[in-house]
N, C-alpha and C positions, 0 to 999 in steps of 0.2 A: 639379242634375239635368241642366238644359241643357249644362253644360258637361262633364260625364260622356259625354252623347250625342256633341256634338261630336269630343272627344278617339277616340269609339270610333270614330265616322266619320272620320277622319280616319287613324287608324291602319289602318282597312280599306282604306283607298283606298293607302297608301303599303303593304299587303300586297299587296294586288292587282299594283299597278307591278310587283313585286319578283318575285311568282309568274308572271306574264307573260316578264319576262327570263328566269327560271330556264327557261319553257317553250321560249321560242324559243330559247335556250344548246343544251337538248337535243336539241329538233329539228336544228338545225345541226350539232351534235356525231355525228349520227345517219351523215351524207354525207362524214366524215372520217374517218382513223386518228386515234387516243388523244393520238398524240405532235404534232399540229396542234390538233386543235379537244379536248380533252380533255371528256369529258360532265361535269356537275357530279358526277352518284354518284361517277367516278373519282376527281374532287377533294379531296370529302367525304372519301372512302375513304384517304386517302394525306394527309390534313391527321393531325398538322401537321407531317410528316415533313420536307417540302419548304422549310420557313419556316427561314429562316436564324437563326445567333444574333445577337443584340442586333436582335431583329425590332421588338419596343416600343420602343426607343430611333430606330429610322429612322421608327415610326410618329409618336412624338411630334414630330422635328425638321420632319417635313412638315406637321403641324397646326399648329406654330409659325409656321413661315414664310410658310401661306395664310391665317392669323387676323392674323398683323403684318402682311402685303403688302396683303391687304383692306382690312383695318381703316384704313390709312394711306388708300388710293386711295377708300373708302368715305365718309371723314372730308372727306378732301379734296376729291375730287369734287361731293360733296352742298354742300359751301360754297360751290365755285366756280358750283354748277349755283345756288342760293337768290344768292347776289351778281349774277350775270349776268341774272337774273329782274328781280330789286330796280332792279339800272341800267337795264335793258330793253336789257340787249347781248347777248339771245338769239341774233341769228343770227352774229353774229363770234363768239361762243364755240362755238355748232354745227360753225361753217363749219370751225375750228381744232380742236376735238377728233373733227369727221369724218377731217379730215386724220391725225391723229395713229393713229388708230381702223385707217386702212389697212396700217401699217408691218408689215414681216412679223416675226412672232414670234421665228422661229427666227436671221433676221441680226438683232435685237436681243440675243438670247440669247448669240449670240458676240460681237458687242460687246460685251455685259456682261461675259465670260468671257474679253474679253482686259486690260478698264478690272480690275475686281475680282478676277477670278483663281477657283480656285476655293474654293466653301464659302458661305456662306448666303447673300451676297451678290448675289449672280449671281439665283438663281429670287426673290428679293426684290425686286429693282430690277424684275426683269421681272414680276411681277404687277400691282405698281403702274402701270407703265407701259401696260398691256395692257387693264387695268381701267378703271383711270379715265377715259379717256373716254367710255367706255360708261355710266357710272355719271352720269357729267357730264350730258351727253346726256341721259339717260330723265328727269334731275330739270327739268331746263331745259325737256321738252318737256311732262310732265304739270304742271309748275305751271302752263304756257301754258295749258292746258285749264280752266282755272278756270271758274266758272259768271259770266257777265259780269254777267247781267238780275242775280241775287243782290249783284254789286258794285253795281251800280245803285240798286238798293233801299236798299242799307242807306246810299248815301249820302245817298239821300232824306230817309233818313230822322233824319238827323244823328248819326248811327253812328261811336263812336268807333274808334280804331286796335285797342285788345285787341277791339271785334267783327266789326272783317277778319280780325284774326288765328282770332279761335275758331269763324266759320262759312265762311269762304273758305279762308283759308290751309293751316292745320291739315290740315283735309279732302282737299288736296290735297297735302301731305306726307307724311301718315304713308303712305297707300299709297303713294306715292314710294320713299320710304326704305326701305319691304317688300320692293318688286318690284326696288329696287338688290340689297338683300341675297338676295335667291332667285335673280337672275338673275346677280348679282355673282361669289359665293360658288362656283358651278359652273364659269364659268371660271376662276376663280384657283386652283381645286384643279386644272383641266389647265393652266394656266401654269407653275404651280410644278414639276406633274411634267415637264413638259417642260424649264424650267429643271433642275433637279435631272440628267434625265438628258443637259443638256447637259455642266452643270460642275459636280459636286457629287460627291462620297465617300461621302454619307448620304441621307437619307431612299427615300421608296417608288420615285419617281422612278429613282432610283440601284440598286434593286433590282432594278426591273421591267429595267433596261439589265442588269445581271448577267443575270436569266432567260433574257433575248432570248441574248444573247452564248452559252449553256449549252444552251438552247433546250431550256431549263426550262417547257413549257406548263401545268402545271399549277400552279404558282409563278404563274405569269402572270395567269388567269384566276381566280386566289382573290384576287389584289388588283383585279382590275378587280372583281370581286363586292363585296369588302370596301365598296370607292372609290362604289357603285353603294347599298348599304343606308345609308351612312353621309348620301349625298347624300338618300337619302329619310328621315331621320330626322330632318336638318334643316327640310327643306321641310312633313314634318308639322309641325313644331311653329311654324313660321311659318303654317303655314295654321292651326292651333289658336290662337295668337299674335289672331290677324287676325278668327277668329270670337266672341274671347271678348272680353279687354280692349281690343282696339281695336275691336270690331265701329263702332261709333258712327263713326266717321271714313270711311266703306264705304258709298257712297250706296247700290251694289248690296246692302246687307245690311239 
């Protein structure tokens, strides 16, 4: 029953998000011509007239390349962030993925696009690269935040290693690892498409540059809509994720 509750709650709140955009889409769509700010009715109305063919096939390649791009800098990140904890080489790991964290996106994207060429390569090198310090970062700084007085204790108390790990550590991982992948996962879905529409033939990325190029608006704002449900669909089910079987880990819960 609890978890029913949750689920509904959760699904309400990532409605709400979504009916909000839609409001302010149309508000603004209100102060423009059709062929600039298209109203979503217009969209609705003229889908899926507008959607290119092999629409699923650009759709899949782009959910590809932000689940492999993440996944990698995800993986990686969170080890380099738990190793540089473990050593206590939090601030030269900061200090070095702050650095890395500034590089601008876009001359990355062409260096990628003149090393790899184009094709998956290019929006893949570039999420990893755009990600992971950020990912690095958030883990390195909430494990810092660990509850000291609680380490203290428990060495008082002659407290073996698995019971750092299962009331210190843990506690301070798994919400780690949650808010890498909530906060992760949104920029590697605009890396990618920005990758994509640097050097790439396919995915949304590549699509949304055709729209632009045709000056396709209404093409345009059904994928940033799409790009917009799919980001809250994820984040419910992280936030359902995080009240159900991880609650325990969640001091605030």
């Amino acid at each position: 029953m609890t978890n029913t509750k949750t689920f509904i709650t959760s699904l309400r709140n990532e409605g709400i998000a979504f009916l909000l955009f839609i409001g302010v889409w149309g508000l603004v769509s209100a102060f423009y011509p059709v062929y600039i700010i298209p109203s979503p009715l217009a969209v609705a109305y003229a889908f899926p007239g507008f959607l290119p063919e092999g629409f699923t096939h650009h759709l899949a390649v782009t959910a590809w390349r932000v689940f492999l791009g993440f996944g990698v800098s995800f993986i990686l990140g969170s080890f380099i962030g738990m190793a540089a904890f473990s050593k206590k080489w939090e601030a030269p790991v900061n200090a070095l993925m702050s650095a890395a964290n500034i590089l601008p996106g876009m001359i990355l994207g062409v260096i990628f696009l003149l090393v790899f060429g184009i094709g998956s390569l290019t929006p893949i090198m570039l999420v990893i690269c755009m990600t992971l310090p950020s990912v690095t970062i958030n883990t390195v700084n909430n494990l810092s935040r660990r509850d000291p007085s609680l380490e203290q204790y428990l060495v008082s108390m002659g407290a073996r290693r698995a019971h750092f790990l299962r009331y210190i550590y843990l506690p301070a991982l798994v919400p780690t690892l949650l808010s890498n992948l909530s906060l992760g996962l949104g920029l590697a879905i605009k890396v990618v498409l920005m990758g994509e529409f640097i050097g790439s033939q396919d995915g949304l990325g590549y699509l949304l540059n055709v729209a632009r190029i045709y000056f396709n608006m209404k093409e345009v704002f059904f994928y940033l809509a799409l790009l917009l449900v799919v980001t809250l669909v994820y984040q419910g089910c992280l936030t359902l994720l995080s009240r159900t079987l991880l609650k325990k880990f969640f001091y605030a819960n």
